[in-house]
Every structure is written in C-alpha cells, then in structure tokens.
C-alpha positions in Angstrom: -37.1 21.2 -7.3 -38.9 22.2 -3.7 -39.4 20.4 -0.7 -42.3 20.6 2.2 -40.9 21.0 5.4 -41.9 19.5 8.5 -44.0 22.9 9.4 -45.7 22.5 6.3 -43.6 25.3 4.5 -42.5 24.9 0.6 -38.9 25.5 -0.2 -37.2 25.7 -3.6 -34.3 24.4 -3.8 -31.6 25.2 -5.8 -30.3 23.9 -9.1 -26.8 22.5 -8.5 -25.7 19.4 -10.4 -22.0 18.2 -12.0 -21.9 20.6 -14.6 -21.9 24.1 -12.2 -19.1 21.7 -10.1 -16.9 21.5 -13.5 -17.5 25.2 -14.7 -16.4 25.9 -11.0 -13.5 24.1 -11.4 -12.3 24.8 -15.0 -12.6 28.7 -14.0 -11.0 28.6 -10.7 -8.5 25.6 -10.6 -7.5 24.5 -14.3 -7.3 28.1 -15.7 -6.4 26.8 -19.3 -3.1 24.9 -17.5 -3.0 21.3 -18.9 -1.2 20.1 -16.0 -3.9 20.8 -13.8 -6.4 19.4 -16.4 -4.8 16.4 -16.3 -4.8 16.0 -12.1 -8.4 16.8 -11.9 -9.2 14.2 -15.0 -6.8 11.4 -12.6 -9.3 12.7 -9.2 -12.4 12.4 -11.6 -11.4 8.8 -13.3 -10.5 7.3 -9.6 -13.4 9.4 -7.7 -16.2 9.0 -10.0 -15.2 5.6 -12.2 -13.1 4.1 -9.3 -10.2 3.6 -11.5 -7.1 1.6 -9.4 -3.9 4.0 -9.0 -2.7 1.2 -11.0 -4.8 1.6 -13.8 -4.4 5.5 -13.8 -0.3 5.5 -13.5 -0.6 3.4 -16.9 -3.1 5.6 -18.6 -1.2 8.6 -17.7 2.4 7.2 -17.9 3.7 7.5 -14.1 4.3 5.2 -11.6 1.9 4.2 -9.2 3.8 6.4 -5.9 3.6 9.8 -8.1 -0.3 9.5 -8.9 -0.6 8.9 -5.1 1.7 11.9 -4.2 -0.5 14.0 -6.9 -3.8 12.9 -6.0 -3.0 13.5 -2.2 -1.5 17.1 -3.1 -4.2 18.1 -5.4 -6.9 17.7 -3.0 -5.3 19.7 -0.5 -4.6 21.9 -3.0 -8.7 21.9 -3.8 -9.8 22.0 -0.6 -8.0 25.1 0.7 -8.6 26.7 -2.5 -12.9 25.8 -2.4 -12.5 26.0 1.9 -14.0 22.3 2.0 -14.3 20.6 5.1 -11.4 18.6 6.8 -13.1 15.3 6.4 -14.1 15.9 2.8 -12.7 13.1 1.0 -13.6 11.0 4.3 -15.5 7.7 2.8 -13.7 8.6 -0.8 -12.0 5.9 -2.6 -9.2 8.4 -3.3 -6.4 7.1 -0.6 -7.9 7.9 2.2 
C-alpha cells in the first residue's frame, strides 16, 4: 500500500496486519506455554469479540475476580515486554 503526501511525495507503506501481531506474540510471549496461550486467547476473546468477564470466567472455568486479576496482569506483563505506551489499552474494553 503507498500513500501521497501532502508535498506530493509517494510512500510505501508497510505490510503489517493481525497475522505478524500473532507470530509476534506466539514467538515472544506464549513460547509453547499453554498457560499463556490460554491468557492471550481470554485478552483476544474480550478485546477483539468483546466477550463479558462473565462469559469468559464460564468458558474458562474461573470466577469472574481471577479473569480480571489475569487480564489486568497480562497486559502489564505485554506491555513491558513489547515497551507499549502507558495509555495503550486506554479506550479498550478490557477493564480499563
């Protein structure tokens, strides 16, 4: 994809969509650990789907407080790991 610029200038722009995101992930976070599998599928499903912490404690099998506590932790977790900004999940449906 490119883009004209206001001087008049073409610049391509880089190929980044969901799947680079997930091989990103899957190498540096889940390393073959189903625990962490699991977290990121819980972020993913309230994130992307906007799945109630309701809905995932019962598809996981905890109560509603621990998917809270583990959402909470695992973005912390991701965003010193992948240096993302502080307001990040600002405007996220994740708890925030």
């Amino acid at each position: 994809m490119s883009t004209i610029g206001q001087d008049g200038l073409k610049t391509v722009l880089e190929r980044h969509g969901i799947d680079q995101m997930w091989d990103v992930i899957r190498e540096h976070y889940i390393q073959g650990k189903p625990r962490r599998a699991r977290l990121i599928a819980m972020l993913s499903l309230r994130e992307v789907a906007g799945w109630s912490f309701e809905m995932l404690a019962d598809a996981f099998g905890n109560d509603r407080a621990h998917i809270v506590r583990s959402l909470s932790s695992l973005r912390r977790e991701l965003q010193e790991m992948f240096e993302l900004p502080e307001d990040f999940w600002t405007g996220r449906r994740c708890g925030r």
